[in-house]
C-alpha positions as CSV (number, residue, x, y, z in Angstrom):
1,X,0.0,0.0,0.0
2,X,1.4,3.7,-0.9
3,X,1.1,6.2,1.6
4,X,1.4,10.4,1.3
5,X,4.5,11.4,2.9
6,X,4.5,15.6,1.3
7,X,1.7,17.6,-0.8
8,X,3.9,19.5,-3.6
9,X,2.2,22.8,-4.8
10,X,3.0,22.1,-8.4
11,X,4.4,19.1,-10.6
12,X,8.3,20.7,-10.1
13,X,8.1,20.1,-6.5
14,X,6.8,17.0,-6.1
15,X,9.3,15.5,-8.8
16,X,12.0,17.5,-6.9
17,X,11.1,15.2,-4.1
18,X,10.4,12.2,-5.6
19,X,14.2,12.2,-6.9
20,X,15.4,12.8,-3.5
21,X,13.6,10.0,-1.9
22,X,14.6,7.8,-5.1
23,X,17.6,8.4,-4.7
24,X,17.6,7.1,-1.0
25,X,16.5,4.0,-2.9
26,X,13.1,4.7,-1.8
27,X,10.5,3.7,-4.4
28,X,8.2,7.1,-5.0
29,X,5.0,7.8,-7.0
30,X,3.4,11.1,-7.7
31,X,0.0,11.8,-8.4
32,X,-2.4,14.7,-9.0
33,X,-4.6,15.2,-5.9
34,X,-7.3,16.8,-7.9
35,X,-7.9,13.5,-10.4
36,X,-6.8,16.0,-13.3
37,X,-4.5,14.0,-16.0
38,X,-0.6,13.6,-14.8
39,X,1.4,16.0,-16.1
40,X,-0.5,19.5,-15.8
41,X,2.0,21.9,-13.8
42,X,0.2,23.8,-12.1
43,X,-1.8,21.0,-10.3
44,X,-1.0,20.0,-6.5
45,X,0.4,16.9,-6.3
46,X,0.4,13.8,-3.6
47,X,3.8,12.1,-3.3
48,X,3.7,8.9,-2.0
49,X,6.5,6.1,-0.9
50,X,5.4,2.0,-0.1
51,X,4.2,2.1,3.3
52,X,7.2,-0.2,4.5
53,X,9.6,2.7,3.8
54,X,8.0,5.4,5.7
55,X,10.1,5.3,8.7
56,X,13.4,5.3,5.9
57,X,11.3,8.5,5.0
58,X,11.3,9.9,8.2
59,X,14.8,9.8,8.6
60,X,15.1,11.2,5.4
61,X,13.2,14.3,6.8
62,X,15.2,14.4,9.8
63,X,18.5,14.5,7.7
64,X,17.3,18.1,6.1
C-alpha cells in the first residue's frame, strides 16, 4: 500500500522530491490530488512512498 509522505504545490516540486527519496532508494510515485490528467503543472500533487519505507522517509526528513 502507498502512503502520502508531502503535498507538492506544483508538478516541479513534487518531482524535486520524488528524486530525493529515489535516490535514497526509496520507491516514490506522484499523483495529481485533484484527479486531473498527470502531467499538468500547475496542479498539487500527492507524493507517495510504499508504506514499509515510511520510517526510511522519516529519517530522510530528519537528515534536512
Amino acid at each position: 500500500m502507498w502512503v502520502e509522505v508531502k503535498k507538492a504545490n506544483n508538478l516541479m516540486v513534487a518531482e524535486m522530491w520524488k528524486e530525493l527519496f529515489e535516490g535514497e532508494g526509496i520507491p516514490t510515485r506522484i499523483q495529481p490530488t485533484s484527479g486531473e490528467a498527470p502531467g499538468r503543472e500547475l496542479t498539487t500533487y500527492l507524493v507517495l512512498v510504499p508504506q514499509d519505507k515510511r520510517h526510511v522517509i522519516d529519517e530522510v526528513l530528519r537528515k534536512l
